[in-house]
Backbone as CSV, one residue per row, in Angstrom:
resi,resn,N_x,N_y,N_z,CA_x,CA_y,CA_z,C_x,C_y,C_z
1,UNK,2.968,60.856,7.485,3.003,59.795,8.510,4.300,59.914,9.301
2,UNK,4.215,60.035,10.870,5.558,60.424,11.349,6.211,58.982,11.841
3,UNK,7.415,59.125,12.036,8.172,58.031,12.421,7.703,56.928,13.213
4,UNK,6.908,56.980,13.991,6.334,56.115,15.265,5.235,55.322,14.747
5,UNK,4.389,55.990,13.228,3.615,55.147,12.841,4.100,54.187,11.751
6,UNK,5.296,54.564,11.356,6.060,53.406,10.173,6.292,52.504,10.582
7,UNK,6.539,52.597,12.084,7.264,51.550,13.305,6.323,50.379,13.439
8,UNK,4.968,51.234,13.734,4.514,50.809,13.965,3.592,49.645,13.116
9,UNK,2.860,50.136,11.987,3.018,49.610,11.112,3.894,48.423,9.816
10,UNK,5.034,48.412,10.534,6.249,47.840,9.956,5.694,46.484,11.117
11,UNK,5.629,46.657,11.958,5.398,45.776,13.460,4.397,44.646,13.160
12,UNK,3.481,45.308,12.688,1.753,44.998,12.557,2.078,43.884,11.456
13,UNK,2.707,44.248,10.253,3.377,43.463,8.877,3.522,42.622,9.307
14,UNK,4.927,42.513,10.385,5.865,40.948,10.497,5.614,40.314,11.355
15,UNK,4.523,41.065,12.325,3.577,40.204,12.914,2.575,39.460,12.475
16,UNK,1.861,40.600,11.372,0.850,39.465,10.292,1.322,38.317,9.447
17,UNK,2.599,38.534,8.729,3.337,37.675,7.905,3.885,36.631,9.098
18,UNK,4.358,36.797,10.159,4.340,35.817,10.945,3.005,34.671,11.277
19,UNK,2.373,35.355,11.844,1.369,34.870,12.063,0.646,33.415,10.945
20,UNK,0.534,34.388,9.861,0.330,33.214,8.882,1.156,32.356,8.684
21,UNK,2.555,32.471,8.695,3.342,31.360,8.606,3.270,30.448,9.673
22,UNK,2.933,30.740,10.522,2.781,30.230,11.821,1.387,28.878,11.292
23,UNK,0.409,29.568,11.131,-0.526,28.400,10.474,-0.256,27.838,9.283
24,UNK,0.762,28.083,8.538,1.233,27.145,7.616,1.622,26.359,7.940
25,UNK,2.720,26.361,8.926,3.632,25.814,9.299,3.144,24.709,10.277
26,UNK,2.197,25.152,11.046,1.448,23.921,12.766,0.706,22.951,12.177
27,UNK,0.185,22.930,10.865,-0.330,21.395,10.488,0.728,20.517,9.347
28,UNK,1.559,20.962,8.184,3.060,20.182,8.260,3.497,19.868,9.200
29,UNK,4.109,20.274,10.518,4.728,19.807,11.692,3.772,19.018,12.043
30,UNK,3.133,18.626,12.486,1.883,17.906,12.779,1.920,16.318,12.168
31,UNK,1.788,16.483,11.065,1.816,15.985,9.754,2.991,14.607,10.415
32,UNK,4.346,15.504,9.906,5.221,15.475,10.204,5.419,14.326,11.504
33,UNK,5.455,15.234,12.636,5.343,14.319,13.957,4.474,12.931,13.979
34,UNK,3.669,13.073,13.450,2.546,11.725,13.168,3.640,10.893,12.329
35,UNK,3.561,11.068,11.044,4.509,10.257,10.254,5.701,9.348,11.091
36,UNK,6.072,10.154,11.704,7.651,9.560,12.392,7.123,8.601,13.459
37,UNK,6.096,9.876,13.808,5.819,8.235,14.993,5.131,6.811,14.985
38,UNK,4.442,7.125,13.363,4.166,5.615,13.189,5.304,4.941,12.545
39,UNK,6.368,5.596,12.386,7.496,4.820,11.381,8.175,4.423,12.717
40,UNK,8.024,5.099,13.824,8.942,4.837,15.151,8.361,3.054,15.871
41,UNK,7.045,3.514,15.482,5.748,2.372,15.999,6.555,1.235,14.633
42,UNK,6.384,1.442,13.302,6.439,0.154,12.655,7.828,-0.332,12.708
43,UNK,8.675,0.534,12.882,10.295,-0.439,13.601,10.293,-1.121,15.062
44,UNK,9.528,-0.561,15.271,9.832,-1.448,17.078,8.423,-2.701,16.528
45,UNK,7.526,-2.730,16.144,6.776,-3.682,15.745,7.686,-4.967,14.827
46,UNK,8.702,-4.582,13.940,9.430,-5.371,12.734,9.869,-6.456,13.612
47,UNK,10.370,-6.675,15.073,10.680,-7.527,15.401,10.093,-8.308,16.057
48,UNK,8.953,-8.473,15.631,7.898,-9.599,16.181,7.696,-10.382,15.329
49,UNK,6.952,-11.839,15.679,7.432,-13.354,14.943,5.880,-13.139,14.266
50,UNK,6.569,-13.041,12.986,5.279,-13.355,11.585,4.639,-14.881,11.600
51,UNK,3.745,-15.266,11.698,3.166,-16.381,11.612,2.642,-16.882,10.300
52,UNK,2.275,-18.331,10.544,1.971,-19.173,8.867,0.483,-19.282,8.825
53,UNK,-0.351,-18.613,7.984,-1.427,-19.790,8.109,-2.158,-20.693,6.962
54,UNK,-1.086,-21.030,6.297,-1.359,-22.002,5.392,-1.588,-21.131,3.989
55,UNK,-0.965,-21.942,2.517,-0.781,-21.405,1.261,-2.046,-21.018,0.620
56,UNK,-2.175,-20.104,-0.170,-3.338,-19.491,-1.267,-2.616,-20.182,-2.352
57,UNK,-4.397,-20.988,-2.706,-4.191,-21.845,-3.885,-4.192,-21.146,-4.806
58,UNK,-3.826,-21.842,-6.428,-3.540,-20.966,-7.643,-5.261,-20.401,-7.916
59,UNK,-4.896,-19.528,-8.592,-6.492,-18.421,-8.692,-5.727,-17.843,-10.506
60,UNK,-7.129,-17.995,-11.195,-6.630,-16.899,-12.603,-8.011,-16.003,-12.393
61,UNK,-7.813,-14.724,-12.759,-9.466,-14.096,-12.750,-9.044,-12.692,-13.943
62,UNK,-9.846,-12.018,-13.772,-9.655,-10.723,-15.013,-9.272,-9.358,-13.835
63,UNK,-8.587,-8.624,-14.206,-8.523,-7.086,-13.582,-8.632,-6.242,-13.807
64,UNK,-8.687,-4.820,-14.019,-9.305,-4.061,-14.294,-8.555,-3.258,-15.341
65,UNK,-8.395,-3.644,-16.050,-7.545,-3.313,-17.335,-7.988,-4.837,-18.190
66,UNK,-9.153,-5.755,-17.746,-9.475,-6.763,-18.703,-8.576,-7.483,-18.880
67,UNK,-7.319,-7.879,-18.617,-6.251,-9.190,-18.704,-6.434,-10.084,-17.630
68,UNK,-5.896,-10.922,-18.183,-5.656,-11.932,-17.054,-4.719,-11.763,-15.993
69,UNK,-5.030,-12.237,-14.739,-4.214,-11.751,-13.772,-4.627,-12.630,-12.068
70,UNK,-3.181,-13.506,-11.919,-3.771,-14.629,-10.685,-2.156,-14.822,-10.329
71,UNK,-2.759,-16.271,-9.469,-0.898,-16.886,-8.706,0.568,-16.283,-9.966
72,UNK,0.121,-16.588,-11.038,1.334,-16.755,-11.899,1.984,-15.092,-11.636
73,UNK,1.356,-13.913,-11.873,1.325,-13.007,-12.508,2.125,-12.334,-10.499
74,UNK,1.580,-13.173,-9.364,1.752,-12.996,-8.361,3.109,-13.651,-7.754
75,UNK,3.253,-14.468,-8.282,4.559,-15.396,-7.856,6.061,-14.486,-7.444
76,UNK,6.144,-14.909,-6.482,7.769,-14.337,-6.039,7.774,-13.251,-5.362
77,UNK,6.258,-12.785,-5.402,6.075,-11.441,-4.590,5.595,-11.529,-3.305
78,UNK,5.403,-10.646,-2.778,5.094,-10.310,-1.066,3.825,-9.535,-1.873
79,UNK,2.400,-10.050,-1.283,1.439,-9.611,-1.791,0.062,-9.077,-0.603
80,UNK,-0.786,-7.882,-0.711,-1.655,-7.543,0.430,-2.971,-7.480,-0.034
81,UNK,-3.879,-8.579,-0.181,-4.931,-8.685,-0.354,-6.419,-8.128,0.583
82,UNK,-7.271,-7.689,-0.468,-8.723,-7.478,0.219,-9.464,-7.969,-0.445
83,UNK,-11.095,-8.060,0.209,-12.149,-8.088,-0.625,-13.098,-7.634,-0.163
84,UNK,-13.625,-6.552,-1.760,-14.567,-5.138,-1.574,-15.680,-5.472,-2.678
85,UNK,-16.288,-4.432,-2.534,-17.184,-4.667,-4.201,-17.323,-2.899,-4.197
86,UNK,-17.179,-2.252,-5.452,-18.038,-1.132,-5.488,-18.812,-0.523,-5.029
87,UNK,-20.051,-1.248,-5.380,-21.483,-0.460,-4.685,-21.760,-0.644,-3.271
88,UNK,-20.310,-1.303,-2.759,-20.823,-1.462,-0.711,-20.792,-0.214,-0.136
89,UNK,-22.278,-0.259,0.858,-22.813,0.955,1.493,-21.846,0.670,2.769
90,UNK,-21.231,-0.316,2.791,-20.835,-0.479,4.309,-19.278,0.042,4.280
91,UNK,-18.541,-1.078,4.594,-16.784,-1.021,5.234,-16.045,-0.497,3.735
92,UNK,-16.322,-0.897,2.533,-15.386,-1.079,1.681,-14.893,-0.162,1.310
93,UNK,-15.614,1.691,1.304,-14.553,2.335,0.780,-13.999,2.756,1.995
94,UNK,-14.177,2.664,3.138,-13.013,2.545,4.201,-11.485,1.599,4.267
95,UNK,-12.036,0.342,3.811,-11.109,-0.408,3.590,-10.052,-0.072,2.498
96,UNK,-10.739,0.200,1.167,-10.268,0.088,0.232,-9.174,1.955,0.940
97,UNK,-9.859,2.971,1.256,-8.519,3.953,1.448,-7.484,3.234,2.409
98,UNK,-7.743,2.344,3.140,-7.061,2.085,4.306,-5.731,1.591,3.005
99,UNK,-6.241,0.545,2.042,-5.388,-0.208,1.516,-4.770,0.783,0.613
100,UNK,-4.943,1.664,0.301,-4.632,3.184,-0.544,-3.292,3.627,0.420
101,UNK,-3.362,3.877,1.832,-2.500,4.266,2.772,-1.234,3.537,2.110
102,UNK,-1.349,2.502,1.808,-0.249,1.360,1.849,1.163,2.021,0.692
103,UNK,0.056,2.129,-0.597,1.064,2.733,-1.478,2.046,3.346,-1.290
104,UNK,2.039,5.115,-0.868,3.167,5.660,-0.443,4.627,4.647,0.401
105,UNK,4.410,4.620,1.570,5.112,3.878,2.323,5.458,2.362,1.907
106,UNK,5.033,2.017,0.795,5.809,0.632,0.468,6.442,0.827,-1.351
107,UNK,5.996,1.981,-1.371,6.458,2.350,-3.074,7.663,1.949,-3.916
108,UNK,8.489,2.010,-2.626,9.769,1.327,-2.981,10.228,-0.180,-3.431
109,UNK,9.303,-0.962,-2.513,9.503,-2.263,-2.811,8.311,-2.653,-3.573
110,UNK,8.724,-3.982,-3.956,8.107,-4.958,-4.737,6.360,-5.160,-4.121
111,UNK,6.069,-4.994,-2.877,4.912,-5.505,-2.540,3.671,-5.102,-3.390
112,UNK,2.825,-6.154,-3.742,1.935,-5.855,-4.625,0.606,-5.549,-3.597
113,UNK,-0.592,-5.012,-4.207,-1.843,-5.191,-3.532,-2.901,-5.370,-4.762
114,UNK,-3.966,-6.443,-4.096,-4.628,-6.960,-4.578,-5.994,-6.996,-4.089
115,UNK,-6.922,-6.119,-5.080,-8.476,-6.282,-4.106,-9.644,-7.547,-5.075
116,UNK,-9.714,-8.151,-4.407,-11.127,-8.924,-5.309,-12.390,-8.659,-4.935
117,UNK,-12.981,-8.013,-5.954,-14.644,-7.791,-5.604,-15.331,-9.153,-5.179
118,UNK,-16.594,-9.066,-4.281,-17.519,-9.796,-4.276,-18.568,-10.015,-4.847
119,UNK,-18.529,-8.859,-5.794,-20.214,-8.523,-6.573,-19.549,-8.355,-7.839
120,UNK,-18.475,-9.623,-8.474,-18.251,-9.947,-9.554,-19.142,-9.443,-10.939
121,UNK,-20.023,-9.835,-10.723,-21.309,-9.374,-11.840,-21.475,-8.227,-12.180
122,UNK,-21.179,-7.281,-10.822,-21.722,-5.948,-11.635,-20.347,-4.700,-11.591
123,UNK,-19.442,-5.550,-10.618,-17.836,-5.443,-11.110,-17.327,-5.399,-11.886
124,UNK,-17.835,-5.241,-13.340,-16.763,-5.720,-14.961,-15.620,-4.943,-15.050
125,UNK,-14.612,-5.445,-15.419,-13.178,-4.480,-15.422,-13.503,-3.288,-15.753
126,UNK,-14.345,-2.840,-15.993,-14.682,-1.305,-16.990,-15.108,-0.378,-15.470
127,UNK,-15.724,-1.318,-14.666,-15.879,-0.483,-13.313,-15.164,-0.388,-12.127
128,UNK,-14.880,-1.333,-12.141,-12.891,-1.740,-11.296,-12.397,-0.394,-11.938
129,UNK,-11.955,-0.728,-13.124,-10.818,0.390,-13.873,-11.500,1.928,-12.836
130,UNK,-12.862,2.246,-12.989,-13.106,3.704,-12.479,-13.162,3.751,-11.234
131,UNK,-13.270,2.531,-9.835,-12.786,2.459,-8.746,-11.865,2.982,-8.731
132,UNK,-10.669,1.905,-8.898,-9.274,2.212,-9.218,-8.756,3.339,-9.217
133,UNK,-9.465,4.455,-10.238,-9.020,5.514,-10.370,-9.064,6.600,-9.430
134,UNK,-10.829,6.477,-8.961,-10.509,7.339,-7.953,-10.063,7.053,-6.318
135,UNK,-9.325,5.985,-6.683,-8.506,5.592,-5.181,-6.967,6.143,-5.887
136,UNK,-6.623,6.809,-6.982,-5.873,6.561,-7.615,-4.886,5.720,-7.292
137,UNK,-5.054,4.585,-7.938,-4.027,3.193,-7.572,-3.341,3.214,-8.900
138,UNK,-2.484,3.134,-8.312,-1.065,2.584,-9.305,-1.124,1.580,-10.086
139,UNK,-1.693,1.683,-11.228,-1.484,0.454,-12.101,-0.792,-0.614,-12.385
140,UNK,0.404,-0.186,-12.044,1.661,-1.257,-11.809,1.699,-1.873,-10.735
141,UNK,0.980,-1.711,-9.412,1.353,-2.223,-8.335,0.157,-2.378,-7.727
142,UNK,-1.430,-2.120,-8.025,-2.467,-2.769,-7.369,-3.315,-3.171,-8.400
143,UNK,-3.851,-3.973,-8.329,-4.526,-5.076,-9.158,-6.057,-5.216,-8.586
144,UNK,-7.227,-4.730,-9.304,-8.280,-5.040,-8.362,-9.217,-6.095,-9.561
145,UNK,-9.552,-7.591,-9.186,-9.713,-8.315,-9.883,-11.478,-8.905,-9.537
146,UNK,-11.725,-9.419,-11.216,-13.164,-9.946,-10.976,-13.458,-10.997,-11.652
147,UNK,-14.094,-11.625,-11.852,-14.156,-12.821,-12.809,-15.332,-13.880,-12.531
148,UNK,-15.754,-15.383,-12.357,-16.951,-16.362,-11.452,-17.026,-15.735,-10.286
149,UNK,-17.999,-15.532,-9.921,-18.398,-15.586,-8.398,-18.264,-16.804,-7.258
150,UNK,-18.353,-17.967,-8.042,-17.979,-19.200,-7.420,-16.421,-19.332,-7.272
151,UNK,-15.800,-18.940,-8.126,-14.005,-19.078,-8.043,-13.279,-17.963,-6.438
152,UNK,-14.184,-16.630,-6.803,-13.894,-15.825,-6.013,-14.398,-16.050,-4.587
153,UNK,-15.447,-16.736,-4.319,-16.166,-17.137,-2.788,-15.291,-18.715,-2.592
154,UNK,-15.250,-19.145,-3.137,-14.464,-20.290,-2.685,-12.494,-20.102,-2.416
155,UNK,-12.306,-19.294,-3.353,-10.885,-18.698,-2.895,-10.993,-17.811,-1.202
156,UNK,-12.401,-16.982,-1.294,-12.218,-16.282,-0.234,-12.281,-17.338,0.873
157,UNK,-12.997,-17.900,0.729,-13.773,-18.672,1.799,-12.725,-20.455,2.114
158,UNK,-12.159,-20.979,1.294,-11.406,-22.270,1.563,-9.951,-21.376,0.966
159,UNK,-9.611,-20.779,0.592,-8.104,-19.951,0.260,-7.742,-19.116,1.443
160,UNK,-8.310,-17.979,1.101,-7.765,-17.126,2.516,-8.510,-17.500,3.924
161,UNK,-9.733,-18.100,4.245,-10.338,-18.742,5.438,-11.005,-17.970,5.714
162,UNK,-11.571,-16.697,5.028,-12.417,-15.364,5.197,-13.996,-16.004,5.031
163,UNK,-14.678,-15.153,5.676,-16.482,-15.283,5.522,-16.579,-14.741,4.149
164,UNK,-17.526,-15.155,3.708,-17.989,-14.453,2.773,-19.338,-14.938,1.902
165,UNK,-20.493,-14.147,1.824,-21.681,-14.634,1.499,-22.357,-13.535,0.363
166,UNK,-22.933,-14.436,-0.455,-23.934,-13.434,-1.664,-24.751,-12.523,-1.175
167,UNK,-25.159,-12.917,-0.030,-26.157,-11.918,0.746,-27.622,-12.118,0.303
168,UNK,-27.864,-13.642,-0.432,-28.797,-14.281,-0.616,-30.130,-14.281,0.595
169,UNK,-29.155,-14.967,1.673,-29.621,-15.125,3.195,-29.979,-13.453,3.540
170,UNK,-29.541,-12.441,3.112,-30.026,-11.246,4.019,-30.920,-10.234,3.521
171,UNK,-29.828,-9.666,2.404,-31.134,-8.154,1.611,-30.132,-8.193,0.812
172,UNK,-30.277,-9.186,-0.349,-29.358,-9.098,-1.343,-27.739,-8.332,-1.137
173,UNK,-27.466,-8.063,-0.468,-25.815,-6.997,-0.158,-24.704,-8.550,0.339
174,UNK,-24.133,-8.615,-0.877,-23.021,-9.220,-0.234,-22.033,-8.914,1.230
175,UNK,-22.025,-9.936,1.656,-21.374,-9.815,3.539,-20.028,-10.427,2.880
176,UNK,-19.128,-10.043,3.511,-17.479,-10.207,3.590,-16.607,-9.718,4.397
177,UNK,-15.657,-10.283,4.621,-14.630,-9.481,5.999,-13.832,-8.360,5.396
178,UNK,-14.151,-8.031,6.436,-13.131,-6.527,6.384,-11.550,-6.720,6.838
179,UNK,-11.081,-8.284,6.644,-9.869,-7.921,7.516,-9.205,-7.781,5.708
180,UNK,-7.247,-7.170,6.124,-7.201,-7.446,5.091,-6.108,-8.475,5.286
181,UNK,-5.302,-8.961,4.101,-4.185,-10.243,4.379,-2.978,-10.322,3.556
182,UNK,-1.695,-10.389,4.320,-0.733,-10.408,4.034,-0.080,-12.186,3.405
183,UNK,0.595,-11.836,2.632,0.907,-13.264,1.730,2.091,-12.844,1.101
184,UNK,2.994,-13.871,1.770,4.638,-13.667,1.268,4.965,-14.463,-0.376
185,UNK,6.362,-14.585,-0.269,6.699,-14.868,-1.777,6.461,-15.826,-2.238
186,UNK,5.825,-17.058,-0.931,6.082,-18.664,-1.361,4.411,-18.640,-1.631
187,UNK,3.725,-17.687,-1.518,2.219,-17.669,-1.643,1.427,-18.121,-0.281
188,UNK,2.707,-18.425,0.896,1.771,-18.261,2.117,1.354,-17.020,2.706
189,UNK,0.186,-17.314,3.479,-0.422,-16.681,4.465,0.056,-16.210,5.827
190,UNK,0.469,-15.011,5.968,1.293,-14.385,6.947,0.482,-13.652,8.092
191,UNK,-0.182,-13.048,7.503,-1.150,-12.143,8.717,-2.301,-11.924,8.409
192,UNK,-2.944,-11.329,9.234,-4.805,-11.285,8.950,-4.837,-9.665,9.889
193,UNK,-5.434,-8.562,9.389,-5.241,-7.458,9.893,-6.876,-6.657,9.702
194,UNK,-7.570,-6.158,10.586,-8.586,-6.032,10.938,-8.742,-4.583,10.389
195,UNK,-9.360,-4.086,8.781,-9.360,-2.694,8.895,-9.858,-1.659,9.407
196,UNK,-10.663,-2.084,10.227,-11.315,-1.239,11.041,-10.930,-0.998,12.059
197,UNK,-9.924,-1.393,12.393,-9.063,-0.913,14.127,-7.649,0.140,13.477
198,UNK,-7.537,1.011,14.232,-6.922,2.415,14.235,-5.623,1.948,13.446
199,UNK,-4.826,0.522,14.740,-3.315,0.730,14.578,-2.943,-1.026,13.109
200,UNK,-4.240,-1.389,12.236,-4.152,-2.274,11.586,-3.146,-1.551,10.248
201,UNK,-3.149,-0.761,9.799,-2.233,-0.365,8.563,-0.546,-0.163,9.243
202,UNK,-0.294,-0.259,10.445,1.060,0.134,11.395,1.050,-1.585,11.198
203,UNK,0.582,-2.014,12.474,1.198,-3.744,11.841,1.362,-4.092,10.669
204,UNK,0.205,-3.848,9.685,0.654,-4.456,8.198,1.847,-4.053,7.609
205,UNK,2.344,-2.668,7.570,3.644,-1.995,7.457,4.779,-3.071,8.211
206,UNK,4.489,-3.187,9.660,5.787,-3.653,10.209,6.024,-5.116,9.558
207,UNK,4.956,-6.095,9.692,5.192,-7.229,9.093,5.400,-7.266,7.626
208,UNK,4.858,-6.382,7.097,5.496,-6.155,5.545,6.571,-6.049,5.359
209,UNK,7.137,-5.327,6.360,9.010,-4.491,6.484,9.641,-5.975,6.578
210,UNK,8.728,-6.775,7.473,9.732,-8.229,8.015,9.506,-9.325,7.014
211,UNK,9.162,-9.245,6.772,8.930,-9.990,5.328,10.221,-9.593,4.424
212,UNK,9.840,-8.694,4.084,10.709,-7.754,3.024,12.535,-7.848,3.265
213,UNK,12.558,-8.046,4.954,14.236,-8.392,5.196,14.167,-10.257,5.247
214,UNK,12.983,-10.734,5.750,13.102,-12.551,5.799,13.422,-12.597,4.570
215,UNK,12.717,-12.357,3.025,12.866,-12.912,2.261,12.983,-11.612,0.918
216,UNK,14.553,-11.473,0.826,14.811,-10.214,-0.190,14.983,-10.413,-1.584
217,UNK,14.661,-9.585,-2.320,13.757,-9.751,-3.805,14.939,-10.561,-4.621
């Protein structure tokens, strides 16, 4: 092989080894750029005025590890509630990753999250627990709870001010909102955040952040 083809060949290499790094590299950066700019989005959001809308009464119910788990177990915390059920064909495992997003970016602090099924009955902690898992949620820091169906529709419905129906009235499928809801340390009601709109996990972040400096652990 004479000189001009080693060259050449040598060329072809660190062009190929380039190349691939090149597509390693354009979706991290990517990645990357996204990240910052919603962290750019949830600081310029932090300084907007958090609103009240009235306290979540005391609640005890079971979670998915079978203990007890309500206000008490919640007290003093900055807390981000939903309500899903398992077997929903509809919003919930959208919701429920949306509320998955949350983990990373609040890992640091205290904020808890909290999902309550609607389809209590066929919810038993034993199926929570395998939800749970494959959202892999943090045991220490999200809580997905089940217990009466009457305790849980009347919390949803006169507690947080959410719809919520057995689905008696339709084709048996429990109906419930998809928003989800922010609740500071005194156990009020701070925000109401729509999971189905793009920029709802960026507000919940920013008002979480403002929370988190109003009232520090």
């Amino acid at each position: 092989m004479n000189t001009t083809s080693v060259a050449v060949n040598r060329s072809s290499s660190r062009s190929s080894i380039l190349w691939k790094t090149t597509l390693v590299l354009i979706p991290l950066i990517t990645l990357g750029i996204l990240l910052w700019l919603r962290q750019v989005e949830v600081n310029a959001l932090r300084q907007r005025t958090v609103s009240s809308y009235g306290i979540v009464p005391s609640f005890q119910l079971i979670n998915q590890n079978g203990q007890s788990f309500g206000s008490a177990q919640l007290a003093g915390k900055i807390w981000i509630a939903d309500f899903v059920y398992t077997a929903c064909p509809g919003p919930c495992p959208m919701i429920s990753s949306r509320m998955s997003e949350l983990q990373k970016p609040l890992e640091k602090t205290d904020v808890h999250l909290v999902s309550f099924s609607v389809d209590p009955d066929k919810d038993t902690p034993q199926v929570l627990r395998g939800y749970a898992e494959k959202l892999q949620a943090d045991p220490a820091r999200w809580d997905f709870l089940t217990g009466p169906k009457s305790a849980i529709y009347k919390l949803s419905h006169d507690g947080f001010k959410l719809a919520v129906s057995d689905g008696s009235a339709e084709q048996g499928i429990p109906v419930h909102s998809t928003r989800m809801v922010l609740v500071d340390r005194h156990g009020e009601i701070r925000g109401y955040y729509e999971a189905t709109e793009a920029d709802a996990i960026t507000k919940l972040l920013a008002d979480a952040n403002h929370l988190l400096r109003e009232q520090p652990q």
